[in-house]
C-alpha positions as CSV (number, residue, x, y, z in Angstrom):
1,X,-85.1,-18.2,23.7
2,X,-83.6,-16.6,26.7
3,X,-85.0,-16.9,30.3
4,X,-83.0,-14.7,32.1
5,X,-83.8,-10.6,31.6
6,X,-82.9,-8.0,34.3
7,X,-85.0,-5.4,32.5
8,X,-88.2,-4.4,31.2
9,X,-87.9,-1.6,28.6
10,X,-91.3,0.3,27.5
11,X,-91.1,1.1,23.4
12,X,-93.3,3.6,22.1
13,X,-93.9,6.2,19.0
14,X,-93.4,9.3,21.3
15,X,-94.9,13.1,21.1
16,X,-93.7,16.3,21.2
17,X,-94.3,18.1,24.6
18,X,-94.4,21.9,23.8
19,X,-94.4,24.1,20.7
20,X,-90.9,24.2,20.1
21,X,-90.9,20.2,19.7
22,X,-93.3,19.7,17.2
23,X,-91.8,20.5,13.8
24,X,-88.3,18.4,15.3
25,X,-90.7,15.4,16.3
26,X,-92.4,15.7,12.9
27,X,-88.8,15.6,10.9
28,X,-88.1,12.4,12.9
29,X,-91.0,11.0,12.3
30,X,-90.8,11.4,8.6
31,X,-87.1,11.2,7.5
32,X,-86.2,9.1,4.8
33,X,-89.6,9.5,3.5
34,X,-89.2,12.7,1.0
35,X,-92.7,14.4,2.8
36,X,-93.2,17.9,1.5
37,X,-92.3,20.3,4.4
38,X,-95.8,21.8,3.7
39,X,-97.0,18.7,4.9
40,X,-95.3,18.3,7.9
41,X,-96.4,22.2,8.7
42,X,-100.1,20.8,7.8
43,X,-100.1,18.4,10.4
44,X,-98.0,20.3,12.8
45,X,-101.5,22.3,13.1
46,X,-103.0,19.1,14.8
47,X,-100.7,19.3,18.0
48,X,-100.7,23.1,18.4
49,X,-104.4,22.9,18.5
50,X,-103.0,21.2,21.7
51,X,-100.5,23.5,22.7
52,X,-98.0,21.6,20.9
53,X,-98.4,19.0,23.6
54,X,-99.3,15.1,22.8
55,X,-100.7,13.2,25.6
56,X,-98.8,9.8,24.9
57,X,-95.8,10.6,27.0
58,X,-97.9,11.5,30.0
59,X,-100.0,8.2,29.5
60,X,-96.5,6.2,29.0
61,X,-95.3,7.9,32.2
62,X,-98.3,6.9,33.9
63,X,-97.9,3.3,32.2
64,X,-94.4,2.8,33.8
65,X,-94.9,4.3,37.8
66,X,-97.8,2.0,37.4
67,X,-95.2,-1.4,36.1
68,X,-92.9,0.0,38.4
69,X,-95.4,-0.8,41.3
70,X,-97.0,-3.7,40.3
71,X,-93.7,-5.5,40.0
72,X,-92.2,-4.1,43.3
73,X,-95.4,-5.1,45.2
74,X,-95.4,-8.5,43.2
75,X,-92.2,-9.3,41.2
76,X,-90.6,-10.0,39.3
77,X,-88.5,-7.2,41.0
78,X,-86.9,-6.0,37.2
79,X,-86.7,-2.0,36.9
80,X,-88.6,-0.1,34.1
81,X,-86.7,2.0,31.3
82,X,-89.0,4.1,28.7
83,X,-87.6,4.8,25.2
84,X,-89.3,6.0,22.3
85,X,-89.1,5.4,18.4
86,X,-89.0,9.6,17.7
87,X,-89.2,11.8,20.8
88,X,-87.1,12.1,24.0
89,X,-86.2,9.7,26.1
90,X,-85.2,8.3,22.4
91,X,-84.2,4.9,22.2
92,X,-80.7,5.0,21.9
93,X,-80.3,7.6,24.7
94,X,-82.4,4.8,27.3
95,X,-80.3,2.0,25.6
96,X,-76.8,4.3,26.8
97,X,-78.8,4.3,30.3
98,X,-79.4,1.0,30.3
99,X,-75.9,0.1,30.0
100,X,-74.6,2.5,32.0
101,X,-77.0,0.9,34.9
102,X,-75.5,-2.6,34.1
103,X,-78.3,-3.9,32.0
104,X,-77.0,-6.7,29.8
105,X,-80.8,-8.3,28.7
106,X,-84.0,-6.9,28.4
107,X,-87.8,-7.4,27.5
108,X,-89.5,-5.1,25.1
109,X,-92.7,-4.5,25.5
110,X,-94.2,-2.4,22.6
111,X,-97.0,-0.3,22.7
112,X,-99.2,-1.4,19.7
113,X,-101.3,-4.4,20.2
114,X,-101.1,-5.9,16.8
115,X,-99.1,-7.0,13.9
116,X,-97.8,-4.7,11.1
117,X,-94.9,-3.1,9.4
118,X,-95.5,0.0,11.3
119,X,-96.7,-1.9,14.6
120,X,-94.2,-4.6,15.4
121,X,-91.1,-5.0,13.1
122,X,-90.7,-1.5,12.4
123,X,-90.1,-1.4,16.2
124,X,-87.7,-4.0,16.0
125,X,-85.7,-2.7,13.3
126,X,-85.4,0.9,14.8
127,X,-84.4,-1.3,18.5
128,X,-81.6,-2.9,16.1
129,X,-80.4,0.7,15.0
130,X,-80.3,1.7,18.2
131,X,-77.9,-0.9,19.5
132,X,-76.5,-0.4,16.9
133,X,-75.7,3.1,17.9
134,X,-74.9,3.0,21.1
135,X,-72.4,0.1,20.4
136,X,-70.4,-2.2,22.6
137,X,-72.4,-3.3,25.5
138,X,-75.6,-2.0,24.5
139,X,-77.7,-4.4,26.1
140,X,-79.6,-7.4,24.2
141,X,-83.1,-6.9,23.7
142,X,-86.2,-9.3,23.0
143,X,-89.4,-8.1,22.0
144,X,-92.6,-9.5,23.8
145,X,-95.7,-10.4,21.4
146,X,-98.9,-9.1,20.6
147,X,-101.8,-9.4,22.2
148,X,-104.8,-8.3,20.9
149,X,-106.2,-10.5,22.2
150,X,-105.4,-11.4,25.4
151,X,-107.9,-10.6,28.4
152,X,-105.8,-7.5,29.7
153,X,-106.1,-6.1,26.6
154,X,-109.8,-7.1,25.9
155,X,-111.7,-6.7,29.1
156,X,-110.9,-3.5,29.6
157,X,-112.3,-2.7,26.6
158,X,-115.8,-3.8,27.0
159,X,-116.3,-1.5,29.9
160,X,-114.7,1.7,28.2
161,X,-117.4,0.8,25.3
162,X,-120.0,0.4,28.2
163,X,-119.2,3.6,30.0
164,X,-119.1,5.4,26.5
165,X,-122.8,3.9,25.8
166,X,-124.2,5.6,29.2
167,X,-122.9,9.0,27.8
168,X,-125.3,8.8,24.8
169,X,-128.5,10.0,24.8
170,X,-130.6,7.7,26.7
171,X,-133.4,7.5,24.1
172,X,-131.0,6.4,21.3
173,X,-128.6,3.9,23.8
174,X,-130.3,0.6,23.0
175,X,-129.8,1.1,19.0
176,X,-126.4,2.8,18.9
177,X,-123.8,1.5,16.3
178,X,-120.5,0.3,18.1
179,X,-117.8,1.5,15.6
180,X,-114.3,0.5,16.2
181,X,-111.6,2.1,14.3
182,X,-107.7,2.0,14.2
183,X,-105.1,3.6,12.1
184,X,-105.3,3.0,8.3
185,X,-102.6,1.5,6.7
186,X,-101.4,1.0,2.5
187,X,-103.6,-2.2,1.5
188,X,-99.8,-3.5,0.4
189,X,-99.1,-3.6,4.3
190,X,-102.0,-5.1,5.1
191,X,-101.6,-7.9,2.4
192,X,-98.5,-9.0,4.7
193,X,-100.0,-9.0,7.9
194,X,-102.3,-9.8,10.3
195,X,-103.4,-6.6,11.0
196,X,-107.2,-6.8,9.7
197,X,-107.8,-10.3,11.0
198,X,-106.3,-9.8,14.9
199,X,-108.7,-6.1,15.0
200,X,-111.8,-8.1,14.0
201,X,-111.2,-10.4,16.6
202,X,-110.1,-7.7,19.2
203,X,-114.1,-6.2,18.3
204,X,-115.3,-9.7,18.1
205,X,-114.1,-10.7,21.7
206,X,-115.2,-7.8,23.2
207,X,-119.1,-7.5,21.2
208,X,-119.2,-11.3,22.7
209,X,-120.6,-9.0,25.8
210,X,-122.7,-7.1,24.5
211,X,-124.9,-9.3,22.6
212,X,-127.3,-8.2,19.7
213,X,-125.5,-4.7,19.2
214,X,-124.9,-4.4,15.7
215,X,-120.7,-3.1,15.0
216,X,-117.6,-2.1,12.3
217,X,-114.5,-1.8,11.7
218,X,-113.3,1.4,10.4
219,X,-109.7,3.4,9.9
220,X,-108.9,6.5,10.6
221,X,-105.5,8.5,10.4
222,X,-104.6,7.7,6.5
223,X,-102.0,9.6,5.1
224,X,-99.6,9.5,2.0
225,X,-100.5,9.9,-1.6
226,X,-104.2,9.6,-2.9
227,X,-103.3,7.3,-5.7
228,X,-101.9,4.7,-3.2
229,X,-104.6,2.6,-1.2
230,X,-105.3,2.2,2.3
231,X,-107.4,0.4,4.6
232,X,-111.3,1.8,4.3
233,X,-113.8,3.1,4.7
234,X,-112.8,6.3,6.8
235,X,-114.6,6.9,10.5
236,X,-115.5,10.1,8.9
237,X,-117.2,8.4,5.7
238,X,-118.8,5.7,7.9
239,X,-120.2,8.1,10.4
240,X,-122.1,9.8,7.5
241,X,-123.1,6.6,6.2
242,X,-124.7,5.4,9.3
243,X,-126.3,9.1,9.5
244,X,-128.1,8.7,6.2
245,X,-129.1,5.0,7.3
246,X,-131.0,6.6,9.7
247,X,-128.9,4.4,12.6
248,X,-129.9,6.7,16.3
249,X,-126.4,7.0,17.4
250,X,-122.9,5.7,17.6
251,X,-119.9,5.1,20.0
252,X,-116.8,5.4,18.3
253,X,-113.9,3.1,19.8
254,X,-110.4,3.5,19.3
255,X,-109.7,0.0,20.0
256,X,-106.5,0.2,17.7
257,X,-105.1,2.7,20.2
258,X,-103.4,2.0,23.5
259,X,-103.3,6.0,24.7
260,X,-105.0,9.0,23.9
261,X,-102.0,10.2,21.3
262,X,-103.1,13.0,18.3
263,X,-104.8,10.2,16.3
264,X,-107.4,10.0,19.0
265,X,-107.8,13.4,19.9
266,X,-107.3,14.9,16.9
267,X,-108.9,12.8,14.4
268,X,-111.4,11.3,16.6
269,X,-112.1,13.9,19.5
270,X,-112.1,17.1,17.0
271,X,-112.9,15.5,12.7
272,X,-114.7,12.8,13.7
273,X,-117.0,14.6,16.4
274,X,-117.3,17.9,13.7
275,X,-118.6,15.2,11.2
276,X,-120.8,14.0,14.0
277,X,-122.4,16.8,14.8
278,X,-122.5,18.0,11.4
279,X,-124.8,15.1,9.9
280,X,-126.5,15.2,13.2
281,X,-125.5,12.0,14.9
282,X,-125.1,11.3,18.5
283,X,-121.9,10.1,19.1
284,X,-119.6,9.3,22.2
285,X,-116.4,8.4,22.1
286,X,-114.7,5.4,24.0
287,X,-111.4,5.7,26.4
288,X,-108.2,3.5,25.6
289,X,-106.8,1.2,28.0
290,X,-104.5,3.6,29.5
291,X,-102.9,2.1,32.4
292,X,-105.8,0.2,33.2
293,X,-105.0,-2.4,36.5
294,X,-105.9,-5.3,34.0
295,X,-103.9,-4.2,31.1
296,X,-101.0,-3.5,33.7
297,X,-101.8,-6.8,35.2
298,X,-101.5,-8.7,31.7
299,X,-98.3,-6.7,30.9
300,X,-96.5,-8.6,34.1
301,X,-98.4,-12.0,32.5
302,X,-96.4,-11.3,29.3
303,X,-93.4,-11.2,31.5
304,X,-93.8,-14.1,33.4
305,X,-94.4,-16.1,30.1
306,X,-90.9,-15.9,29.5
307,X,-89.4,-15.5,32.4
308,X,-90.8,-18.6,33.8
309,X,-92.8,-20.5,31.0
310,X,-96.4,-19.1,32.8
311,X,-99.5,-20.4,30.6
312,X,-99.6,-17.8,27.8
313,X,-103.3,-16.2,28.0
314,X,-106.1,-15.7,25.1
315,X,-109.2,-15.5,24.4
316,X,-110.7,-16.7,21.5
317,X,-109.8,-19.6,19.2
318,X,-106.5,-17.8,17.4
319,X,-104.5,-18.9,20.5
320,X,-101.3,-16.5,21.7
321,X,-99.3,-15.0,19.3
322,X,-95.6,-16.2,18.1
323,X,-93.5,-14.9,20.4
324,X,-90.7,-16.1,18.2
325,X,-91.2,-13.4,14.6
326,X,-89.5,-15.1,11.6
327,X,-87.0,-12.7,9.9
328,X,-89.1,-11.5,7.3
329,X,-92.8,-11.4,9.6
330,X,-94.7,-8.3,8.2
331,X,-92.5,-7.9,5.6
332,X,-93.7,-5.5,3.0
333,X,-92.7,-6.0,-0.3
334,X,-91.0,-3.2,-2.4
335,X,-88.9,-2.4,1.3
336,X,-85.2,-3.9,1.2
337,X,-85.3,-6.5,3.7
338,X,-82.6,-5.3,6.6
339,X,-80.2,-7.4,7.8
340,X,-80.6,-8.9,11.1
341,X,-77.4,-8.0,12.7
342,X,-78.7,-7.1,15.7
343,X,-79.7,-9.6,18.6
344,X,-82.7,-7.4,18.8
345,X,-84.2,-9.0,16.0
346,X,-81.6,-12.3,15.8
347,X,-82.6,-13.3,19.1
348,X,-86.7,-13.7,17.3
349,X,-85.6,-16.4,14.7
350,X,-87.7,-19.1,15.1
């Protein structure tokens, strides 16, 4: 794989920022996908309850200035782009910057922590569109792995679960329920993937500090038909399940999350605290990682792994990730594999 990059380029799901965005972000979002427009209206409802306003491209703006400065203070001096899967700066718009600026190589580093359809190669197929869109000289781009569990990703975490703990009541502290939850995907995703087995280790590593505290794993954010099945139980469900267990409290963690985006304060911040407060128990809810120094810090570690073959960190026994996907990693089957025609995803063979 290459060793020389004179980019870093910051992939994420983008967000509307006003009103007028939301039902255009939704449509992007969506296409291809046949979703009722009464549907996209429905959820539409989440992020004006916002003021049509999602908080991931603040936290990605944050994310970068803070890159930007790490890397001037302590190298590798490569400048940061920012392009998004369906919201401006869109990822064909950065990749027409990126040329334009001279870029001819670039590292990807995407925000989702673990392996999925959705999470990783849906990212590299739509950075394969895009170059494919933009065309001659759109620059080549290589996608850094996951790393759920490395320490920048991990450590950070045990405090935001900590600092969430001192918000509860003090009475019910020393009993509360940790209760992780991501996003829920179709069971026939999951089946392909990683994705359950790198989240239980994510909660393991990080319960490894906080000794005798009993913890789950839970989804939250499942959508699509009722016949189809996802990922379960639902925060919601679980949060009433603990409730008529009689367990004194709970802090919720979004440890499938990077940034406060409308599954976290939607589903978490607003259903999940209703259901809360409706069965009567105390619940506080974790932070995400944000641009946490450490998980800044490991993002540069990442970097230097293959820029200049730096040990590749991780806690736990699962080792680093691939960094190298195979063509058809988190393939789901009844999708059409694409072809790899882009370098995006050629440069990945193993």
């Amino acid at each position: 794989m290459a060793t020389h990059y004179d980019a870093l380029l910051l992939v994420s799901f983008g967000g509307p920022e006003g009103p007028d965005d939301v039902l255009p972000f939704m449509e992007n979002v969506t296409r291809g996908r046949n979703i009722p427009r009464e549907r996209l209206e429905e959820v539409s409802q989440h992020y004006f309850r916002f003021e049509g306003r999602s908080p991931i491209n603040d936290q990605n703006r944050a994310l970068k200035a803070a890159l930007e400065a790490l890397l001037a203070e302590e190298g590798p001096e490569l400048p940061v782009y920012l392009g998004n899967r369906n919201w401006h700066p869109l990822l064909p718009d950065t990749l027409r910057q990126m040329r334009d600026d001279g870029i001819e190589r670039a590292l990807c580093f995407i925000t989702s922590a673990y392996s999925s359809y959705s999470g990783c190669r849906q990212y590299r197929e739509d950075l394969a569109a895009a170059r494919d869109e933009v065309g001659e000289g759109a620059p080549e781009l290589d996608k850094i792995r996951v790393y759920y569990n490395h320490p920048g990703f991990v450590d950070p975490q045990v405090d935001l679960v900590a600092e969430a703990l001192e918000e509860l009541p003090e009475e019910v502290r020393a009993s509360a329920r940790i209760v992780f939850t991501t996003h829920s995907i179709p069971l026939t995703m999951s089946r392909h993937c990683d994705y359950e087995a790198q989240h239980y280790e994510t909660c393991r590593l990080v319960m490894e500090h906080l000794p005798g505290r009993e913890w789950d794993l839970v989804y939250n954010s499942r959508s699509g038909p009722p016949h189809i099945p996802w990922l379960e139980p639902d925060v919601n469900d679980h949060l009433e399940a603990l409730a008529e267990a009689e367990v004194p409290g709970a802090v919720v963690v979004p440890v499938g999350f990077i940034s406060d985006h409308m599954e976290v304060i939607y589903d978490l911040d607003v259903e999940a605290v209703e259901t809360a407060e409706r069965v009567g128990l105390p619940m506080a809810r974790a932070g995400t990682v944000g641009a946490d120094p450490r998980f800044v810090t490991m993002i540069r570690e990442l970097l230097l792994e293959r820029l200049e073959g730096a040990p590749a960190r991780a806690l736990g026994t699962r080792g680093p990730n691939h960094d190298a996907c195979p063509v058809d990693c988190c393939f789901t089957p009844g999708q059409e594999p694409r072809e790899v025609v882009a370098s995006a995803q050629a440069a990945e063979r193993p």
